[in-house]
C-alpha positions as CSV (number, residue, x, y, z in Angstrom):
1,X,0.0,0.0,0.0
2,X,1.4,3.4,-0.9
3,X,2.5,5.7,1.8
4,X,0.2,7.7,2.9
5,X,1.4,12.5,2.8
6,X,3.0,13.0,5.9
7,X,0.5,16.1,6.8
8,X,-2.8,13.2,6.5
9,X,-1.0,10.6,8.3
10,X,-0.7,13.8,11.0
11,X,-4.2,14.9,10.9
12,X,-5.6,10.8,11.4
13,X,-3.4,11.0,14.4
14,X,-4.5,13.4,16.1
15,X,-8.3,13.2,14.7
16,X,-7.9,9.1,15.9
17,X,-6.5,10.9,19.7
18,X,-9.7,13.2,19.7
19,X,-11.6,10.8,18.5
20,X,-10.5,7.8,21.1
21,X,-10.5,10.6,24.5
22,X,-14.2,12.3,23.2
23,X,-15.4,8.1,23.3
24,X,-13.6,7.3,26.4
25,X,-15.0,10.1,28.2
26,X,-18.4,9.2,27.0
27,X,-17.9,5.5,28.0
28,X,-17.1,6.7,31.3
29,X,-20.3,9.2,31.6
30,X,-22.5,6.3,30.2
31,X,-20.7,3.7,33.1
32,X,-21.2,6.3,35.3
33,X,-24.4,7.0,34.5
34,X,-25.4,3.3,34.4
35,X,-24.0,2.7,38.2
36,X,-25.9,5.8,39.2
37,X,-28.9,5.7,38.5
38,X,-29.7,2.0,37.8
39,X,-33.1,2.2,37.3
40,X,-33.5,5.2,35.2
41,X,-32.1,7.1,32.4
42,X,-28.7,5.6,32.7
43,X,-29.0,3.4,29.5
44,X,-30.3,6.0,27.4
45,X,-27.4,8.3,28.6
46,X,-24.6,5.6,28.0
47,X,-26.2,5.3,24.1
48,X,-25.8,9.0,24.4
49,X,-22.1,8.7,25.5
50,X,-21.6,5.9,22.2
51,X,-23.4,7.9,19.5
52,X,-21.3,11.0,20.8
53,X,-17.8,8.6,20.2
54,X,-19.1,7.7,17.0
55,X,-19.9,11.0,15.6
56,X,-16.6,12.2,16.7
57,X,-14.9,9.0,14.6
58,X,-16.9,10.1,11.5
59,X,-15.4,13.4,11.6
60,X,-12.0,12.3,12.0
61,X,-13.0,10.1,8.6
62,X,-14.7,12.8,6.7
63,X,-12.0,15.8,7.1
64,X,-9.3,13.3,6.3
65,X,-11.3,11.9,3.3
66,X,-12.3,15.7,2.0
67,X,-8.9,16.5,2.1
68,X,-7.7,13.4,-0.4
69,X,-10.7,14.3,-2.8
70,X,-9.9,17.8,-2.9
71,X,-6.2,16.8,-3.4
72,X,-6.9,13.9,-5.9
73,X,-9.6,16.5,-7.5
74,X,-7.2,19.5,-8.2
75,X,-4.3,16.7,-9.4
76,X,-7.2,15.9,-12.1
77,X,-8.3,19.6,-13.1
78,X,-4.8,20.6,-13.3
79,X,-4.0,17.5,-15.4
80,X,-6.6,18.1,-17.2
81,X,-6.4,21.6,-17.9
82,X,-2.2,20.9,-19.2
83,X,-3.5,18.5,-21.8
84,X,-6.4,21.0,-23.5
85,X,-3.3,23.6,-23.7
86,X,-1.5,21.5,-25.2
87,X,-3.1,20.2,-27.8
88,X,-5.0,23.4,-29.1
89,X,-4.2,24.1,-32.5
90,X,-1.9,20.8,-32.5
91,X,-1.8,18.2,-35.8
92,X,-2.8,14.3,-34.8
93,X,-0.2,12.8,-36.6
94,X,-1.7,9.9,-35.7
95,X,-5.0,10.0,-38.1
96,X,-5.6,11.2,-41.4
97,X,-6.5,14.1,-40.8
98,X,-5.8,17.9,-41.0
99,X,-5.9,19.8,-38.3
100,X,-7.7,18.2,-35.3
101,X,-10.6,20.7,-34.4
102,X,-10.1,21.1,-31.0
103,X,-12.3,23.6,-29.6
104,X,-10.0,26.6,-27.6
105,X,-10.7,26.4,-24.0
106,X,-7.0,27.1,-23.7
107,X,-8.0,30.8,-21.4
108,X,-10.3,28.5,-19.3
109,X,-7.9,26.0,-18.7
110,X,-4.9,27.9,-18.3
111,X,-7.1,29.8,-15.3
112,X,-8.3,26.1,-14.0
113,X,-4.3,25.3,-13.9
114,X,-3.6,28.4,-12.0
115,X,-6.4,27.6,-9.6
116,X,-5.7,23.8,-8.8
117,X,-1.8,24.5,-8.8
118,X,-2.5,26.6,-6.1
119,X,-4.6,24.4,-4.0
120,X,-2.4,22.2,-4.2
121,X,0.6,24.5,-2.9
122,X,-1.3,24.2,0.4
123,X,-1.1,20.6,0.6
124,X,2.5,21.1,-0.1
125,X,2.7,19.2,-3.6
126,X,4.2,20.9,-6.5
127,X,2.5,21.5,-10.0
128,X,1.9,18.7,-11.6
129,X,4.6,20.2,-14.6
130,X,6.8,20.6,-12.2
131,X,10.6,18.9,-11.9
132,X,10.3,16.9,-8.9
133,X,13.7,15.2,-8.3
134,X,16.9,15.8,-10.4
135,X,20.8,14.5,-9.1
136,X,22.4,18.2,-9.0
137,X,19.0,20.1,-7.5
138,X,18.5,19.9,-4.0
139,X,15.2,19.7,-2.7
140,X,14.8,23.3,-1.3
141,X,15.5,24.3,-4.6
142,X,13.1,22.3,-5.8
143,X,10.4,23.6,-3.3
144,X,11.3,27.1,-3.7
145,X,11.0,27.4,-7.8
146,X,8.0,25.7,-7.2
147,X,6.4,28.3,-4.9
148,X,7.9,31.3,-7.1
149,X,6.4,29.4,-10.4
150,X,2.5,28.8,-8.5
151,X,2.8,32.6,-7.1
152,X,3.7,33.7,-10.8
153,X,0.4,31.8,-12.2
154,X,-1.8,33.5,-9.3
155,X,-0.4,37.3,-10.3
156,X,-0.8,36.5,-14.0
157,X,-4.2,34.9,-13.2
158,X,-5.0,38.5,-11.2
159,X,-3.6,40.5,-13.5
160,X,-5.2,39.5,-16.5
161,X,-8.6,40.1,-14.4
162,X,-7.8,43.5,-13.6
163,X,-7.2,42.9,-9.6
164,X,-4.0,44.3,-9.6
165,X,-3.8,44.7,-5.6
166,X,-4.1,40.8,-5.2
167,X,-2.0,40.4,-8.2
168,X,0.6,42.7,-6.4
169,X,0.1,40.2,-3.4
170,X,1.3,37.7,-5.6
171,X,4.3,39.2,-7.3
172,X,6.0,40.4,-3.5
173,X,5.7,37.0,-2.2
174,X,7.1,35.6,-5.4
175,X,9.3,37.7,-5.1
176,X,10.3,36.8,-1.2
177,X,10.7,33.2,-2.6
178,X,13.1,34.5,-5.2
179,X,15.4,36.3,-2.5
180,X,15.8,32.7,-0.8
181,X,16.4,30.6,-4.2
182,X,19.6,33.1,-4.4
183,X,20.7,32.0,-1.5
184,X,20.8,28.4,-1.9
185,X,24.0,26.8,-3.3
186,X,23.9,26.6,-7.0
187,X,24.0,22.6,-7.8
188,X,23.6,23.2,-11.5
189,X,26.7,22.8,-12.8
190,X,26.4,18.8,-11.3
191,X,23.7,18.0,-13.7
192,X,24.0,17.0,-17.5
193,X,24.2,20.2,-20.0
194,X,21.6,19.6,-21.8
195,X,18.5,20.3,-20.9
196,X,14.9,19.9,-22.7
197,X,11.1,18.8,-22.0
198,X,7.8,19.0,-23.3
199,X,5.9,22.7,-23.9
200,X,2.8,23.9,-23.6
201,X,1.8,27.3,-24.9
202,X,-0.6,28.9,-21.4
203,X,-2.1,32.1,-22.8
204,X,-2.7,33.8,-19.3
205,X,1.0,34.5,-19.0
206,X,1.5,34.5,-22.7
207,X,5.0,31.9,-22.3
208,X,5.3,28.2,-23.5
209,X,6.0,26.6,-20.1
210,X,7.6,23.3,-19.1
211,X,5.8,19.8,-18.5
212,X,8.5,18.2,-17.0
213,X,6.9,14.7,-16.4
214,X,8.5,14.3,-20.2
215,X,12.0,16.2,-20.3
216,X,15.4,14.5,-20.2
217,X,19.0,15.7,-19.0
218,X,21.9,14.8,-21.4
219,X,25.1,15.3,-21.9
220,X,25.1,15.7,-26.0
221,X,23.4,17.9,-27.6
222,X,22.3,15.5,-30.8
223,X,20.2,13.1,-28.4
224,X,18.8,16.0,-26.6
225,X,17.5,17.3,-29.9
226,X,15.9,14.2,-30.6
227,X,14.2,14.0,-27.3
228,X,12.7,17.4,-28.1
229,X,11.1,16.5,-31.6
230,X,9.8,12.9,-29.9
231,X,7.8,15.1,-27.3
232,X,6.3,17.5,-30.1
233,X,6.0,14.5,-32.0
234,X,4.1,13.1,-29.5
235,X,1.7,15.5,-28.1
236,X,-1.9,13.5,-28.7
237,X,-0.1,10.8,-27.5
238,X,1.3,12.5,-24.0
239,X,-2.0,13.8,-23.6
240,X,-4.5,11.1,-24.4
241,X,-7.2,9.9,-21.9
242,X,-5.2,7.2,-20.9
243,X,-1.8,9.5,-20.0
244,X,-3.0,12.9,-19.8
245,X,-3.8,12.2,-15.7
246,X,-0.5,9.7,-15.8
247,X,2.8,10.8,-13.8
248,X,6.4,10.7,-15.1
249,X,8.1,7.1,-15.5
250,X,11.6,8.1,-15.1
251,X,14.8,6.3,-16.6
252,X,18.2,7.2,-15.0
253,X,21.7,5.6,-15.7
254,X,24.0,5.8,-13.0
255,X,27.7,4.8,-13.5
256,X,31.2,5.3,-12.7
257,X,32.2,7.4,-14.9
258,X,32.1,10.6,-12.7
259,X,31.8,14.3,-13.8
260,X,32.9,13.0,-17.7
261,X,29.7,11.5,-17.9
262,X,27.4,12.4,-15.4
263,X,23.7,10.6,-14.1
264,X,21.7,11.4,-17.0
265,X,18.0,10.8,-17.1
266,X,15.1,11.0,-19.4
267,X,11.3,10.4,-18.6
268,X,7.8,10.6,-20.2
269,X,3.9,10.5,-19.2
270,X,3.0,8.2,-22.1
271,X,4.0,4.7,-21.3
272,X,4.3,3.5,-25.1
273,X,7.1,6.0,-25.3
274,X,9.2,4.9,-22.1
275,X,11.3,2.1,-23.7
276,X,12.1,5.2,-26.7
277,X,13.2,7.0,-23.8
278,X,15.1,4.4,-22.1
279,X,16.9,4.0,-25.9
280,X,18.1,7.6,-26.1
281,X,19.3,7.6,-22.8
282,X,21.4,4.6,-23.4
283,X,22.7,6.4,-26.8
284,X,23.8,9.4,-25.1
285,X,25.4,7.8,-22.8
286,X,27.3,5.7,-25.4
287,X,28.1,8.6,-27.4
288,X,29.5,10.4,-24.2
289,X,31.8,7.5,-23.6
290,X,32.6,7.8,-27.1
291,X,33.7,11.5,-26.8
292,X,35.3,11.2,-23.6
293,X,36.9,8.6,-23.7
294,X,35.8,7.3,-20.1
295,X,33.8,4.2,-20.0
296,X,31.7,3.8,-16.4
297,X,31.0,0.6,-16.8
298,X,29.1,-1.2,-15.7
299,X,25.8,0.9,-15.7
300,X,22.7,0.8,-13.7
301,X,19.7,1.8,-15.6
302,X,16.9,2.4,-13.2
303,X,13.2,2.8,-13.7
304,X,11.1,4.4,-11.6
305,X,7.4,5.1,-12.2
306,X,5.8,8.4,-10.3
307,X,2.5,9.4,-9.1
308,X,0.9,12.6,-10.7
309,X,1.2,14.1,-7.2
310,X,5.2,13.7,-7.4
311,X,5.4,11.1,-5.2
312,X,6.7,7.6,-5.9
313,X,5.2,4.2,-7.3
314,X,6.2,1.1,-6.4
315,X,9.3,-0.4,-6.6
316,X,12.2,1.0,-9.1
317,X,13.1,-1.9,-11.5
318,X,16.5,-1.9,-11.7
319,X,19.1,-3.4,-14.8
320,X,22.4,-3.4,-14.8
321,X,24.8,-3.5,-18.4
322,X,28.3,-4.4,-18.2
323,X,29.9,-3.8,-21.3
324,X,29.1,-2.0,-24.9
325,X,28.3,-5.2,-26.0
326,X,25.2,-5.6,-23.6
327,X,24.5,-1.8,-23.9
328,X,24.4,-2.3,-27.7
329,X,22.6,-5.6,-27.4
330,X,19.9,-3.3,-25.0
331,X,19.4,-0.9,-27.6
332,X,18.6,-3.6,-30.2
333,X,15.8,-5.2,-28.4
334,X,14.4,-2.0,-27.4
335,X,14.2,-1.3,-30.8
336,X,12.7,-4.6,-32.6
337,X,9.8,-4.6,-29.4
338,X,8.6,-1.5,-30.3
339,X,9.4,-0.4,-33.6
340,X,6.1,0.6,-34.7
341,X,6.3,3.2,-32.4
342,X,9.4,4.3,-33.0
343,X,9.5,8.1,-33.9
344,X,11.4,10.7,-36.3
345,X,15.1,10.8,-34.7
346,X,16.6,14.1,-36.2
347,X,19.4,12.4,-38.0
348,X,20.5,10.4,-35.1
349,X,20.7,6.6,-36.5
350,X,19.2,4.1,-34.0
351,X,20.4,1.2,-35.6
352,X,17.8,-2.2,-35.8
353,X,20.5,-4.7,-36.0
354,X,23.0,-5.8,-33.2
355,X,25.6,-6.3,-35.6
356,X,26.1,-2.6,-36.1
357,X,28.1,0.1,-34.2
358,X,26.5,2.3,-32.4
């Protein structure tokens, strides 16, 4: 069972406490009551004394409950809201058709995004776009940007509707959150160079903005180019009913290699597209190897599957690949499993036969 947010296993607690001393002092009136006054009321009063420990254990229930569906119900709108942005004015590549007619509720949405995102600052999760863990970024980095981004939403939300005292509001305490990201140690230079994810154009603030449940960090710039036209490549896909309300599935490769190479990562909403993700990892690793001359091996490749709420699934499956052979080999069978899927790679050759170099 998955763990439970630290702030609802606190509330049960103490709701569970309230709950258990409100029925133990009404067990005790109702004994009381009962030795009293034998022949009277004392039953009735004791029932009293039950009902009262039972009401006070259905609201322990109910504000714990209320607060997952107002959690799990922003998570949705929010996810739902990134996927109508995105695919406004978009070409399915996947029909024969022309442009998909896709009617624009992209103002709408990008206000339901600001909304929810917000809401869900209070239960301390981050936007659902949002980078949630990265090797070079610490995690009060992480929880800082994502404050400043949610507090930039609400002052363009505000702004845009003419409130420009709460949009102030907004702006200042972004602002404040700023003053402390400056602060903080700059890890950047720890993390692979290149940098890129999938975009979504949110009219309020009039910027394409980053969903970073599909981005990747590499070292070469080639592979990261590819990664980019897979995700525009991609977009009905990302965003179809089955993975619009879907959280990242993350592929990192650890290794030896040190600051030459790096922990480079790569990870994607859709689920048809995380074994194409898995294979441009591995070939920017290869190619850094190449270029380096450093070889880590052996590698651990390591999958780990996310909530929409940031938080982990399960298990991460773990592989490890000892040699170019077996990393080649890799490649290959990622390749012949799902090469009806395969997408456009920019000029990068993913070969289909083991035989070849890579």
């Amino acid at each position: 069972m998955a763990k439970m947010r630290k702030r609802t296993k606190v509330s049960l607690i103490i709701l569970g406490v309230f709950g258990l001393a409100v029925a133990g002092a009404a067990l005790a009136i109702g004994l009381g009551a009962v030795a009293l006054l034998p022949q009277m009321i004392a039953f009735d009063i004791a029932i009293l004394g039950g009902g009262v420990a039972i009401g006070a254990a259905i609201t322990a229930g109910t504000f714990a409950i209320s607060g997952l569906i107002s959690r799990k119900r922003a998570l949705r709108k929010s996810a739902e809201s990134v996927a109508s942005m995105a695919k406004v004015g978009q070409v399915d590549k996947s029909i024969n058709s022309a442009i998909v007619k896709v009617k624009d509720n992209s103002l709408k949405s990008a206000k339901t995004f600001a909304k929810s995102s917000y809401k869900l600052s209070k239960f301390g999760i981050a936007p659902i776009t949002n980078e949630r863990e990265h090797y070079g970024t610490n995690k009060e980095q992480l929880k800082f940007e994502s404050k400043k981004y949610v507090y930039g939403l609400m002052n363009d939300l505000y702004s845009q509707n003419g409130r420009t005292k709460v949009a102030r509001k907004f702006d200042k305490k972004a602002q404040r959150v700023g003053k402390k990201v400056e602060k903080l140690n700059d890890v950047s230079a720890f993390a692979p160079k290149y940098h890129v994810s999938a975009e979504f154009f949110n009219p309020i603030s009039a910027e394409w903005q980053n969903d970073e449940r599909s981005s990747v960090y590499f070292n070469n710039n080639e592979i990261a180019k590819v990664a980019k036209q897979v995700f525009e490549n991609s977009i009905f896909q990302r965003y179809s009913k089955q993975n619009k309300n879907r959280g990242a599935t993350k592929i990192t490769i650890k290794s030896r290699g040190g600051e030459q190479t790096k922990e480079i990562s790569a990870s994607c909403n859709a689920e048809e597209l995380v074994d194409t993700m898995e294979t441009l990892a591995l070939m920017d690793y290869n190619m850094t190897t190449k270029k380096t001359g450093i070889s880590g091996y052996p590698i651990i490749v390591e999958t780990q599957k996310y909530k929409l709420d940031g938080t982990k699934k399960g298990k991460p499956e773990v592989m490890q690949i000892r040699n170019e052979k077996e990393l080649k080999d890799r490649i290959y069978v990622l390749n012949s499993e799902h090469e009806k899927a395969v997408v456009p790679t920019g000029g990068v050759t993913v070969y289909k036969s083991n035989e070849k170099g890579i």
